[in-house]
PyMOL Python script that loads the backbone (N, CA, C, O; Angstrom):
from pymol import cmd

cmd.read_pdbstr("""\
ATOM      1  N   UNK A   1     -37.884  33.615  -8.482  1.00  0.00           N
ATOM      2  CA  UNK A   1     -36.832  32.861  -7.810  1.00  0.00           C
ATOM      3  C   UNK A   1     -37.322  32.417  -6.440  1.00  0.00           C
ATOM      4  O   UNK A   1     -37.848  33.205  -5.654  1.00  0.00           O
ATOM      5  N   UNK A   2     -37.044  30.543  -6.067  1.00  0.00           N
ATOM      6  CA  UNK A   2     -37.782  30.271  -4.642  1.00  0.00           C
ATOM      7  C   UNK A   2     -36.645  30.939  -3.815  1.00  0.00           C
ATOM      8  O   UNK A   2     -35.483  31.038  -4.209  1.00  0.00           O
ATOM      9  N   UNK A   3     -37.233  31.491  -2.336  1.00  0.00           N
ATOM     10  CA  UNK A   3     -36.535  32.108  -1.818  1.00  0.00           C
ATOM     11  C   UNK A   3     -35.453  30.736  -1.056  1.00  0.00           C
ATOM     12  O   UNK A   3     -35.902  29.590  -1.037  1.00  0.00           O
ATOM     13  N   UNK A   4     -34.721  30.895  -0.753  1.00  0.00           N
ATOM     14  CA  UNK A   4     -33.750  29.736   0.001  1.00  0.00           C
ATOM     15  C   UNK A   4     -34.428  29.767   1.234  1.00  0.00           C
ATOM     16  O   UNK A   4     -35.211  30.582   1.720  1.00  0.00           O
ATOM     17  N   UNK A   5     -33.819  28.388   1.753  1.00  0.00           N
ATOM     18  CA  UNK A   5     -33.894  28.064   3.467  1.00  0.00           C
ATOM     19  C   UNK A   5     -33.840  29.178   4.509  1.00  0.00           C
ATOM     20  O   UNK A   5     -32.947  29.952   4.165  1.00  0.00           O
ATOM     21  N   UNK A   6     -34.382  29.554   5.561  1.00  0.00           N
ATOM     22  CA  UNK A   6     -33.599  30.582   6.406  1.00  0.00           C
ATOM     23  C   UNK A   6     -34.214  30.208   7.742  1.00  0.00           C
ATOM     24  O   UNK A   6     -35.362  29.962   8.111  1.00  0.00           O
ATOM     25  N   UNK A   7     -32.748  30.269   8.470  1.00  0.00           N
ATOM     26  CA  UNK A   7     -33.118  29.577  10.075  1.00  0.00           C
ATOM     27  C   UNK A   7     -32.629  30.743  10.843  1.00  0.00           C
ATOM     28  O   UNK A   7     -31.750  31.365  10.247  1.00  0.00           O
ATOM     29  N   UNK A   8     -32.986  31.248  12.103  1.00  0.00           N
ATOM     30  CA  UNK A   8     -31.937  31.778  12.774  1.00  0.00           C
ATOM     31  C   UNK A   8     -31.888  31.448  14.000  1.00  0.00           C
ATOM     32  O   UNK A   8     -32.906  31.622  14.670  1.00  0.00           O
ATOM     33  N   UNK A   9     -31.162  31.103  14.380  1.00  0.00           N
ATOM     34  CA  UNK A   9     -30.392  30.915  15.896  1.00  0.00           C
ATOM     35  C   UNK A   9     -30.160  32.342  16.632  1.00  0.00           C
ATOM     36  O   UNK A   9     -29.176  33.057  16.443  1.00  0.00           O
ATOM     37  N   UNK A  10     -31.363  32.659  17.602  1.00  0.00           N
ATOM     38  CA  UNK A  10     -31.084  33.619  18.275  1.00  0.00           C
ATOM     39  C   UNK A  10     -31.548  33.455  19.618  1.00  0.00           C
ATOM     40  O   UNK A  10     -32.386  32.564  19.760  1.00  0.00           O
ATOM     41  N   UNK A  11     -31.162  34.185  20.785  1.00  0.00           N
ATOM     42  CA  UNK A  11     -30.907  34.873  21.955  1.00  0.00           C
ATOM     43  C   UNK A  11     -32.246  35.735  22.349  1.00  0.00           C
ATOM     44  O   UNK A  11     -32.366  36.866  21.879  1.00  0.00           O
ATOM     45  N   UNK A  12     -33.354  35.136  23.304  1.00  0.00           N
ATOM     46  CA  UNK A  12     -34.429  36.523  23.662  1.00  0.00           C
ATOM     47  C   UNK A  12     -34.197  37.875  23.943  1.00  0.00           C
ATOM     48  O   UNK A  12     -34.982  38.809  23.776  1.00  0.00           O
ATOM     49  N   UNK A  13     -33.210  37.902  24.322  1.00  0.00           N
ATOM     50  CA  UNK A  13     -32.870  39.049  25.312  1.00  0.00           C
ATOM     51  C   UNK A  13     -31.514  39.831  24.573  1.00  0.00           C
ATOM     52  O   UNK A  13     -30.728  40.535  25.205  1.00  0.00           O
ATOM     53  N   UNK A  14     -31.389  39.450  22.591  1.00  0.00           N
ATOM     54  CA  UNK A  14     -30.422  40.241  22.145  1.00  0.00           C
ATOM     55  C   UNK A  14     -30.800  40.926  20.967  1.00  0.00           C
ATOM     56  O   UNK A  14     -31.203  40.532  19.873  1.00  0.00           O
ATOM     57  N   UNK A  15     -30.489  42.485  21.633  1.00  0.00           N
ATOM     58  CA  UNK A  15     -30.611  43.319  20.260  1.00  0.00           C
ATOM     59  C   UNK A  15     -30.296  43.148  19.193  1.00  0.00           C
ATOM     60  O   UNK A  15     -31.306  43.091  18.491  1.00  0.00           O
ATOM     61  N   UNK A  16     -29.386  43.022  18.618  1.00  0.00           N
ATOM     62  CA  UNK A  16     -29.254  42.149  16.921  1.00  0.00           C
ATOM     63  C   UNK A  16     -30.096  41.241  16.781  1.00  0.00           C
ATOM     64  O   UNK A  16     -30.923  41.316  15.872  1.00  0.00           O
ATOM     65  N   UNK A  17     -30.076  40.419  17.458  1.00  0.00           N
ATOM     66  CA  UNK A  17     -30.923  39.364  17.367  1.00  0.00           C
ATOM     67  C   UNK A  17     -32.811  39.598  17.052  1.00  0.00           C
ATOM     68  O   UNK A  17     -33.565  38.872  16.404  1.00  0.00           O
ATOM     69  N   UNK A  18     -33.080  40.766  17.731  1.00  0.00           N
ATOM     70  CA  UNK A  18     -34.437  41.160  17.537  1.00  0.00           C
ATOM     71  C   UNK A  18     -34.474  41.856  16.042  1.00  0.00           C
ATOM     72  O   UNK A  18     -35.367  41.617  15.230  1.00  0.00           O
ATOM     73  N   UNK A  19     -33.226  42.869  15.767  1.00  0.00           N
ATOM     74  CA  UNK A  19     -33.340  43.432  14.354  1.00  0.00           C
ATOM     75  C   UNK A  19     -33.168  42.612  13.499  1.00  0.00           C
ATOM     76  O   UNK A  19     -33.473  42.930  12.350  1.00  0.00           O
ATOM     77  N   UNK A  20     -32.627  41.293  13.758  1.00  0.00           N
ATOM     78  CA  UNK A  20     -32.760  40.845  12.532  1.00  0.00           C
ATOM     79  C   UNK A  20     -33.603  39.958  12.352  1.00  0.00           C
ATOM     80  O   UNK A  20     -33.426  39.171  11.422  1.00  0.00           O
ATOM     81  N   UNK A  21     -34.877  39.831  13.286  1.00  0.00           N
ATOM     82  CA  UNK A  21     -35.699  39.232  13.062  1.00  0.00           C
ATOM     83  C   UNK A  21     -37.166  40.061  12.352  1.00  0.00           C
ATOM     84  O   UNK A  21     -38.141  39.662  11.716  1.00  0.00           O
ATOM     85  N   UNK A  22     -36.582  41.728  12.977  1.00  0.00           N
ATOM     86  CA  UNK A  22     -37.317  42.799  12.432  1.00  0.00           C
ATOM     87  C   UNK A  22     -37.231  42.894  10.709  1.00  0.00           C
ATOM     88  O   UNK A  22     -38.233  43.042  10.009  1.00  0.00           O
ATOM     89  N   UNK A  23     -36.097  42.800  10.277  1.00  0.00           N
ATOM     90  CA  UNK A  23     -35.638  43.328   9.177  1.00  0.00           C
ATOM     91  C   UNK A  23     -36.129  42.031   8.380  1.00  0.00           C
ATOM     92  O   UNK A  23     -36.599  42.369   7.293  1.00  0.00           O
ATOM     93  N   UNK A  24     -36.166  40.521   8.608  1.00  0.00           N
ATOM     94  CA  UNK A  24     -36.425  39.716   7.720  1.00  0.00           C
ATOM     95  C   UNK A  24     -38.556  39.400   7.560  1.00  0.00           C
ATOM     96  O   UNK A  24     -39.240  38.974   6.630  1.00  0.00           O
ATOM     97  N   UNK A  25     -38.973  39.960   9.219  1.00  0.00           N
ATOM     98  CA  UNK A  25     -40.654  40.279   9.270  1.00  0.00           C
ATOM     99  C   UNK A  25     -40.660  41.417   8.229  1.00  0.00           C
ATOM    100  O   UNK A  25     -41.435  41.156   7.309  1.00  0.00           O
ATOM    101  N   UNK A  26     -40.012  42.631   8.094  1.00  0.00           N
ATOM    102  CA  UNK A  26     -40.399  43.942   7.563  1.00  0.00           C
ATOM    103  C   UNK A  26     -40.443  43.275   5.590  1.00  0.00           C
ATOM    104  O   UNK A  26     -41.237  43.580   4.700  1.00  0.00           O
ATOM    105  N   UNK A  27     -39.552  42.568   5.566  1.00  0.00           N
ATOM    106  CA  UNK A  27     -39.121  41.958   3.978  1.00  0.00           C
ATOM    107  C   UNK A  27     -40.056  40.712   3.334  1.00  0.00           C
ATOM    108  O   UNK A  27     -39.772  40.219   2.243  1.00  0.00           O
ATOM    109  N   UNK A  28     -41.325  40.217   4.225  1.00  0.00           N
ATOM    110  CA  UNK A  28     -41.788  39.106   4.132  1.00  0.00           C
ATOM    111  C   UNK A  28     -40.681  37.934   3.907  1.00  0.00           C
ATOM    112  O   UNK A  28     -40.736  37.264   2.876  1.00  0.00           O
ATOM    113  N   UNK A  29     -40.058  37.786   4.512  1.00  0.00           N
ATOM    114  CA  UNK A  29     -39.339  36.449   4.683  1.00  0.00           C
ATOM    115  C   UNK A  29     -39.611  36.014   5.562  1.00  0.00           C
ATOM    116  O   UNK A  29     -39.709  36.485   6.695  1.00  0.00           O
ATOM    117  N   UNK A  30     -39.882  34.428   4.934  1.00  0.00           N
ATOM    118  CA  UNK A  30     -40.362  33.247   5.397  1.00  0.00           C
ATOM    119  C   UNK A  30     -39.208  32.844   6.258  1.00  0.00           C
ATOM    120  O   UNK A  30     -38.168  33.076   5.640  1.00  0.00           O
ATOM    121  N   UNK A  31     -38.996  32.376   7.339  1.00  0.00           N
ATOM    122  CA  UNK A  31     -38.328  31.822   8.366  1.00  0.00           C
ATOM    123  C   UNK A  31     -38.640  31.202   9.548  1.00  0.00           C
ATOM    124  O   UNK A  31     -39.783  31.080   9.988  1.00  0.00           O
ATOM    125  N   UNK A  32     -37.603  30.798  10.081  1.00  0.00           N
ATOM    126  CA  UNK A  32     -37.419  29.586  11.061  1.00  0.00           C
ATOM    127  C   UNK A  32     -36.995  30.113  12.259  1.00  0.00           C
ATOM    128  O   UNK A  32     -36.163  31.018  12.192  1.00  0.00           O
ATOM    129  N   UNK A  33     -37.329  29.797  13.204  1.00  0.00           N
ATOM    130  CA  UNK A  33     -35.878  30.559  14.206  1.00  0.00           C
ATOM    131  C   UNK A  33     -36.367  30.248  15.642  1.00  0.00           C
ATOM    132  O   UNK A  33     -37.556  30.289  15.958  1.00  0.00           O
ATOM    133  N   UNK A  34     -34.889  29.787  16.880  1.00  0.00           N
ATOM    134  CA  UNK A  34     -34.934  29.426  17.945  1.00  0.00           C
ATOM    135  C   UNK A  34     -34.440  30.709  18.757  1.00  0.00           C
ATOM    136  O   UNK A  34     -33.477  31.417  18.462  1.00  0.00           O
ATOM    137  N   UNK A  35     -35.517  30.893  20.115  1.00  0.00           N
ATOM    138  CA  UNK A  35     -34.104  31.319  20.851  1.00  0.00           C
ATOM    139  C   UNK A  35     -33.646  30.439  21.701  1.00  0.00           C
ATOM    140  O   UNK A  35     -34.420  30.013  22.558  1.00  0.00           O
ATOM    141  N   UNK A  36     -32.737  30.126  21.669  1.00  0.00           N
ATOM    142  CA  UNK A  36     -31.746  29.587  21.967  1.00  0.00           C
ATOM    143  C   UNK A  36     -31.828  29.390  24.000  1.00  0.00           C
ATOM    144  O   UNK A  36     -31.814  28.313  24.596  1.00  0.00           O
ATOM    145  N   UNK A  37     -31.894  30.548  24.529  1.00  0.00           N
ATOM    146  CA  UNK A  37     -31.752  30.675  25.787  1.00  0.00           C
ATOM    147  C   UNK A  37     -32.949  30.180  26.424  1.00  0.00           C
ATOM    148  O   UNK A  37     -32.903  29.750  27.576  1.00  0.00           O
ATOM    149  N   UNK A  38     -34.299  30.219  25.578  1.00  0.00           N
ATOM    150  CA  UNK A  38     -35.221  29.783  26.124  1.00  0.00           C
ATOM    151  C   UNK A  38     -35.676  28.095  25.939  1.00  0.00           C
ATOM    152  O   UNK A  38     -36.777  27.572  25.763  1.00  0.00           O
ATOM    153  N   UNK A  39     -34.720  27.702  26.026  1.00  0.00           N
ATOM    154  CA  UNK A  39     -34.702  26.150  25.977  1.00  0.00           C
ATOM    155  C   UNK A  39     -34.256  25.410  27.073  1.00  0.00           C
ATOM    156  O   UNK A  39     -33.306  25.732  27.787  1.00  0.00           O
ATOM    157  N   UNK A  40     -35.038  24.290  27.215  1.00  0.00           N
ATOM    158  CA  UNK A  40     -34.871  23.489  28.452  1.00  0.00           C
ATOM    159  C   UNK A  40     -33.012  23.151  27.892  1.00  0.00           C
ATOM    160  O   UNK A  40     -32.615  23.138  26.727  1.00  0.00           O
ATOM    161  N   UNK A  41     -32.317  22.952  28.945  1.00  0.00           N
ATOM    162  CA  UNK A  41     -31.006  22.333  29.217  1.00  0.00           C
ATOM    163  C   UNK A  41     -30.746  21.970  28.082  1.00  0.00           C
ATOM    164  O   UNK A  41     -30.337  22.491  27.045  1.00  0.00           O
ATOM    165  N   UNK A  42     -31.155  20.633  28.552  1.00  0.00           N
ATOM    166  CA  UNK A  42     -30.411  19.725  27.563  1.00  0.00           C
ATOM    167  C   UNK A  42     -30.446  19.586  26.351  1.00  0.00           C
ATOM    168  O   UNK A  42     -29.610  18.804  25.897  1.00  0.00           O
ATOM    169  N   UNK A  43     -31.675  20.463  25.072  1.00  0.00           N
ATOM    170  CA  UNK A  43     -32.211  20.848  24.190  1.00  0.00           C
ATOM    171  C   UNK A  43     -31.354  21.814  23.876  1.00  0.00           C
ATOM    172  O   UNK A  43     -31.031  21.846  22.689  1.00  0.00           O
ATOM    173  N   UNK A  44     -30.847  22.683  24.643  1.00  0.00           N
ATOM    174  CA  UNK A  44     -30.186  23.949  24.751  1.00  0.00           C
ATOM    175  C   UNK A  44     -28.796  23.954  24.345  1.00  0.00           C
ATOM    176  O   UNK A  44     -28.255  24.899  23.771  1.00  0.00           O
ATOM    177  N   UNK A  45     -28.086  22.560  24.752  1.00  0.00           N
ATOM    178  CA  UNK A  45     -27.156  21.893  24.671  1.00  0.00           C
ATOM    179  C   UNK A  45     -27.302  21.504  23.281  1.00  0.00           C
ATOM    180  O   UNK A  45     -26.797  22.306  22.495  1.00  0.00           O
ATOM    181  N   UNK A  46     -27.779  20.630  22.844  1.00  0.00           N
ATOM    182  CA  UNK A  46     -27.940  20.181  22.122  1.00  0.00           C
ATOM    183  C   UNK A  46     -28.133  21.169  20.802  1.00  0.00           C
ATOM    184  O   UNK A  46     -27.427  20.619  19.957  1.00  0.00           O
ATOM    185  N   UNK A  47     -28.666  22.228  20.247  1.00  0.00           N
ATOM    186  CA  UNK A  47     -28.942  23.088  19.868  1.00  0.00           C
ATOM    187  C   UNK A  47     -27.724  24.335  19.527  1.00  0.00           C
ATOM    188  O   UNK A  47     -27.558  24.913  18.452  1.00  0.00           O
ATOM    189  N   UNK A  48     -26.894  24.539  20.920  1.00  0.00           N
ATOM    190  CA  UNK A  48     -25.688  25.000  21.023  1.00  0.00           C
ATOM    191  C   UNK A  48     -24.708  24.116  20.039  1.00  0.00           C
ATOM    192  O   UNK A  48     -24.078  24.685  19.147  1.00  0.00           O
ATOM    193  N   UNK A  49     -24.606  22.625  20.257  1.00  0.00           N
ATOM    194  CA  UNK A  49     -23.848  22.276  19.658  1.00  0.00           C
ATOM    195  C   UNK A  49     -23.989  22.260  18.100  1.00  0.00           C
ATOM    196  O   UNK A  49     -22.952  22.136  17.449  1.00  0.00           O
ATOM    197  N   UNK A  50     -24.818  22.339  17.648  1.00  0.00           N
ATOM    198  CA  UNK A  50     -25.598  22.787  15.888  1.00  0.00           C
ATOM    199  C   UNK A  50     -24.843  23.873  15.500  1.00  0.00           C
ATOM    200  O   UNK A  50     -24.014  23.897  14.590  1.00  0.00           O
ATOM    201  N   UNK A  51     -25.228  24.933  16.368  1.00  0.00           N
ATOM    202  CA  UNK A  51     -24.922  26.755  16.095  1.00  0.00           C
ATOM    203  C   UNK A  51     -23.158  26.485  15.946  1.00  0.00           C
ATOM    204  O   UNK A  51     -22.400  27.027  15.142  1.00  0.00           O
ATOM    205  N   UNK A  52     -22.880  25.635  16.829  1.00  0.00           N
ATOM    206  CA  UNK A  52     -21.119  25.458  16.674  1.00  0.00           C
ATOM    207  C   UNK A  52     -20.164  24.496  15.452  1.00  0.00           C
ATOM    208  O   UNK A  52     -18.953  24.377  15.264  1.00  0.00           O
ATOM    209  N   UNK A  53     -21.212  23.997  14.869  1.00  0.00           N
ATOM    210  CA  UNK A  53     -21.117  23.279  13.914  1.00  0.00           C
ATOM    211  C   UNK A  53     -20.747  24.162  12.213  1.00  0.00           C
ATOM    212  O   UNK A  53     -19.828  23.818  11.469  1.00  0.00           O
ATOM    213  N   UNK A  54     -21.658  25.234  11.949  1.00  0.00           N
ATOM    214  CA  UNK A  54     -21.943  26.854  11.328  1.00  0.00           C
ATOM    215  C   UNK A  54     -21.209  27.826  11.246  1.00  0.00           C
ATOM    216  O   UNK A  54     -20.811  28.391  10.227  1.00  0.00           O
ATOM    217  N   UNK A  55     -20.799  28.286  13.378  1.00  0.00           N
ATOM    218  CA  UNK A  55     -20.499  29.089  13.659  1.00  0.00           C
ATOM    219  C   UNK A  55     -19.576  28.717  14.893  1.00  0.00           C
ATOM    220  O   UNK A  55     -20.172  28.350  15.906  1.00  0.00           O
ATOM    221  N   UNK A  56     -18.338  28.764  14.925  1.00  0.00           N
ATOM    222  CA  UNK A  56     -17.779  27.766  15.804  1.00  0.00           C
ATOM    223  C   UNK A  56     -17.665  28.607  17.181  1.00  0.00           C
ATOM    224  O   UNK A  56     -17.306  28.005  18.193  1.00  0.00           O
ATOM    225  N   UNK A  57     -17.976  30.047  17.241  1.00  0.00           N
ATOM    226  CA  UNK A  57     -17.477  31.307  18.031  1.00  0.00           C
ATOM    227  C   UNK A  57     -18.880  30.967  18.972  1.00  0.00           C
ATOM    228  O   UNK A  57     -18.960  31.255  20.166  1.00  0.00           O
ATOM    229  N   UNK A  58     -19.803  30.396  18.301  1.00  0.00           N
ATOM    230  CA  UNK A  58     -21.047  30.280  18.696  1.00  0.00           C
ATOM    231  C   UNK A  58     -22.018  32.154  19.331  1.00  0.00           C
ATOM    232  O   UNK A  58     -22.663  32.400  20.350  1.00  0.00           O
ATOM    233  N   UNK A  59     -21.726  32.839  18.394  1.00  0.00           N
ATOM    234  CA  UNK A  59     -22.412  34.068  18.367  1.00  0.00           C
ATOM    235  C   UNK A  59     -23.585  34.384  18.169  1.00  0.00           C
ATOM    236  O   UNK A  59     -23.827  33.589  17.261  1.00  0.00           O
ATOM    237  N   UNK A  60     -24.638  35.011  18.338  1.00  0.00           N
ATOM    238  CA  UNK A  60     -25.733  35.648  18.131  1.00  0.00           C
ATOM    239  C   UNK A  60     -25.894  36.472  17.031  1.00  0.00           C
ATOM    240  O   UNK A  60     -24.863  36.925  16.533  1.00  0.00           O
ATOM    241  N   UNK A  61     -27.021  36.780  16.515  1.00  0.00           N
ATOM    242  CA  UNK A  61     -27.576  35.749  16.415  1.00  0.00           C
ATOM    243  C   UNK A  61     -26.470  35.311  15.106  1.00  0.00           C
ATOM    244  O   UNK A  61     -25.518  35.977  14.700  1.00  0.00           O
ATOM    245  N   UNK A  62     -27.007  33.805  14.554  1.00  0.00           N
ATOM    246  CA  UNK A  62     -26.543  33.253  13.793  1.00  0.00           C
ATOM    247  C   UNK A  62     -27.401  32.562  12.582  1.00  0.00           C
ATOM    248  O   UNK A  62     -28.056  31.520  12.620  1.00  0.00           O
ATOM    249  N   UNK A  63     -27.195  33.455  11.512  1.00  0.00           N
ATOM    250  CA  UNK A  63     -28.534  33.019  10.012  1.00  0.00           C
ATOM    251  C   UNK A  63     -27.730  32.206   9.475  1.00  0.00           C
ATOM    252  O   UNK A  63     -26.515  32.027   9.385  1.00  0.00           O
ATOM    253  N   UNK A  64     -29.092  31.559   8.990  1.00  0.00           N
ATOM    254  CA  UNK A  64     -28.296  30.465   7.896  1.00  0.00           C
ATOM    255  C   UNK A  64     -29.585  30.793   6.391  1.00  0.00           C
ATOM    256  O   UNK A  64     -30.812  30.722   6.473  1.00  0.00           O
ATOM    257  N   UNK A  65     -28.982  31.046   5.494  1.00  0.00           N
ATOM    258  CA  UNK A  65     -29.748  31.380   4.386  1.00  0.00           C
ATOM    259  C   UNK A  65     -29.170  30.888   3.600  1.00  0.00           C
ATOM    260  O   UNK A  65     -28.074  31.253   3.176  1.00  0.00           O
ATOM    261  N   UNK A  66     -30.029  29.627   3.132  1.00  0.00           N
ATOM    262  CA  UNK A  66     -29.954  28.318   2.384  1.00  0.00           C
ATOM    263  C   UNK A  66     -27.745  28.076   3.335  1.00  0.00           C
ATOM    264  O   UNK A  66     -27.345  28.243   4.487  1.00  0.00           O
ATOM    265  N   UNK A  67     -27.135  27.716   2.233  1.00  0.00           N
ATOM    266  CA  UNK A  67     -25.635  27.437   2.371  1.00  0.00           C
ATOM    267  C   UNK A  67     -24.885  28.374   3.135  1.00  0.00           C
ATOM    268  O   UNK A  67     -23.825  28.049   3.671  1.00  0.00           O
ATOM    269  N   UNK A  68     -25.458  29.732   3.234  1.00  0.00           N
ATOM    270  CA  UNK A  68     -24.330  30.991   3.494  1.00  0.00           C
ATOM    271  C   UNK A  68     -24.676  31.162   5.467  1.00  0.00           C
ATOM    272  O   UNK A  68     -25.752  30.773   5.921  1.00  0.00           O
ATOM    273  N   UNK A  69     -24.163  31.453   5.898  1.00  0.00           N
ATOM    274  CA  UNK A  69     -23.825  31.569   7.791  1.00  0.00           C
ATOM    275  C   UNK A  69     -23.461  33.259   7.000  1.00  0.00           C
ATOM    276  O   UNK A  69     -22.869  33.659   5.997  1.00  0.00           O
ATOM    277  N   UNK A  70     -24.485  34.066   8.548  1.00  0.00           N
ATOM    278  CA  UNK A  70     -24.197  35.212   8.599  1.00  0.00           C
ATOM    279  C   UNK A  70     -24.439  35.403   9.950  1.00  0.00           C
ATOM    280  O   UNK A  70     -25.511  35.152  10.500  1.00  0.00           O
ATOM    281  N   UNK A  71     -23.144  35.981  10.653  1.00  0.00           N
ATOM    282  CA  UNK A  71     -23.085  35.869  12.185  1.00  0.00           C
ATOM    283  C   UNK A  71     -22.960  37.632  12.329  1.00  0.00           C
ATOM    284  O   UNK A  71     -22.162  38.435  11.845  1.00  0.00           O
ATOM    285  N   UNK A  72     -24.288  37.806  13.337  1.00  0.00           N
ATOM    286  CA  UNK A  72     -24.201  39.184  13.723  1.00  0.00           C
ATOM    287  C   UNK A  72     -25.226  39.601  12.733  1.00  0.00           C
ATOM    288  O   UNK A  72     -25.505  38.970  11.713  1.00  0.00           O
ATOM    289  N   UNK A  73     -25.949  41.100  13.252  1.00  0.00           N
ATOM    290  CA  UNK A  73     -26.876  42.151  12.402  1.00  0.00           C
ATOM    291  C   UNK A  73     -26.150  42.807  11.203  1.00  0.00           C
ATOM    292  O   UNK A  73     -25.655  43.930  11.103  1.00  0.00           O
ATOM    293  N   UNK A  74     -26.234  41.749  10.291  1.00  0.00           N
ATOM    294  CA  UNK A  74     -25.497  42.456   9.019  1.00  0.00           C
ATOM    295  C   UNK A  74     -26.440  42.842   7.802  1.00  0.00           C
ATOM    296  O   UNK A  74     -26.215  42.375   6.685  1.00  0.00           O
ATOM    297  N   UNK A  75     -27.119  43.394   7.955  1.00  0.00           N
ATOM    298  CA  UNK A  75     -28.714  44.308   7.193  1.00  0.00           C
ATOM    299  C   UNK A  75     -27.818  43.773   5.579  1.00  0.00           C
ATOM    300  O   UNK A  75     -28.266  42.746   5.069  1.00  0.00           O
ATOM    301  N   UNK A  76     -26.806  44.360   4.968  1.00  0.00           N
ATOM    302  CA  UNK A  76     -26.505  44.655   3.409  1.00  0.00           C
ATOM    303  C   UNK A  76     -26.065  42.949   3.547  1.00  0.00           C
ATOM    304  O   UNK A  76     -26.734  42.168   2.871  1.00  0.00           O
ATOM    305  N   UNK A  77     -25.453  42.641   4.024  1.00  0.00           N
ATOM    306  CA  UNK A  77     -24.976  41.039   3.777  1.00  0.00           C
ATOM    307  C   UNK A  77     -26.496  40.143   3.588  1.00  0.00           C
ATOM    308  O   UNK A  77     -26.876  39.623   2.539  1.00  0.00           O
ATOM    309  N   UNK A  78     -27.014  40.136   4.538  1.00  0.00           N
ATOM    310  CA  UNK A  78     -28.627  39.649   4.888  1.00  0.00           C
ATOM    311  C   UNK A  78     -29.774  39.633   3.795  1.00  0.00           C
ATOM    312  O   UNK A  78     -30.584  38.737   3.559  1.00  0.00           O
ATOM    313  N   UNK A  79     -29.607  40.984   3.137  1.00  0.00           N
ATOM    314  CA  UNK A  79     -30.395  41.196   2.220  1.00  0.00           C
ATOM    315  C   UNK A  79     -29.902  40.566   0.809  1.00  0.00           C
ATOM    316  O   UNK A  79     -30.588  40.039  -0.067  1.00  0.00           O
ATOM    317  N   UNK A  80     -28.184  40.831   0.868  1.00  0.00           N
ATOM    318  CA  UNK A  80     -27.822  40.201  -0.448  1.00  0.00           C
ATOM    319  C   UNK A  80     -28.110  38.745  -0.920  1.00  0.00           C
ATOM    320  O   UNK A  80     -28.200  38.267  -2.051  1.00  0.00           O
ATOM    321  N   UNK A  81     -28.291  37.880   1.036  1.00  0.00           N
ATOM    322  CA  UNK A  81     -27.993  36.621   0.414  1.00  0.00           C
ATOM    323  C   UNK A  81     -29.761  36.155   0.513  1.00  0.00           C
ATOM    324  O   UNK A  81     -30.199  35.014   0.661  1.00  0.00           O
ATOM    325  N   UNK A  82     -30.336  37.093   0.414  1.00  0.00           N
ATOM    326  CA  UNK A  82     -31.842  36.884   0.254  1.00  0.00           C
ATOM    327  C   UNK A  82     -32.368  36.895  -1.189  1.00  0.00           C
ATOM    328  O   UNK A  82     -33.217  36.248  -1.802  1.00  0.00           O
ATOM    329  N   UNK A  83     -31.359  38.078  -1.539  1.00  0.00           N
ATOM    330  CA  UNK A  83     -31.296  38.302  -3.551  1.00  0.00           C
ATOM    331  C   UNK A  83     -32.362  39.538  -3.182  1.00  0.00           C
ATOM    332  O   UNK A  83     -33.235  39.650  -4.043  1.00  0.00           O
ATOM    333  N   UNK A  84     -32.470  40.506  -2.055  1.00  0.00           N
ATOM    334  CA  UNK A  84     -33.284  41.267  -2.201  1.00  0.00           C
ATOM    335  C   UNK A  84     -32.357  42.703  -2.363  1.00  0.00           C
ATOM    336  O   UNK A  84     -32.919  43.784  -2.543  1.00  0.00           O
TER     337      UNK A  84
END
""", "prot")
cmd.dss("prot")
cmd.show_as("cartoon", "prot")
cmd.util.cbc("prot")
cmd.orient("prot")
């Protein structure tokens, strides 16, 4: 099975945000991912307004795996929508 899309929208400086970048390195998943805070302005802006598009609370971090939005370090949700 190809694995789906996976982006994440995260924060340098946030713990969830690092585990779940841990937990998808530890699983070999292939991914994408911004932090968010380390972006010039107006990129930042711009970028923000995406994550609010998904996630309207605009929270950390914020996965997108293929169709499904998973907002926050949710390890059993994360893995399910990986099919792992």
């Amino acid at each position: 099975m190809e694995q789906p899309k996976v982006f994440l929208y995260a924060l340098s400086t946030c713990g969830h945000c690092k585990n779940t970048k841990r937990l998808l390195d530890e699983k070999g998943v292939k991914y994408d991912f911004v932090d968010v805070d380390l972006l010039p302005k107006d990129e930042m802006n711009k970028v923000l307004d995406d994550v609010r598009k998904v996630n309207p609370q605009c929270a950390f971090p914020t996965l997108l795996v293929g169709d499904k939005v998973i907002v926050g370090y949710r390890e059993n949700e994360i893995l399910e929508a990986l099919g792992l």
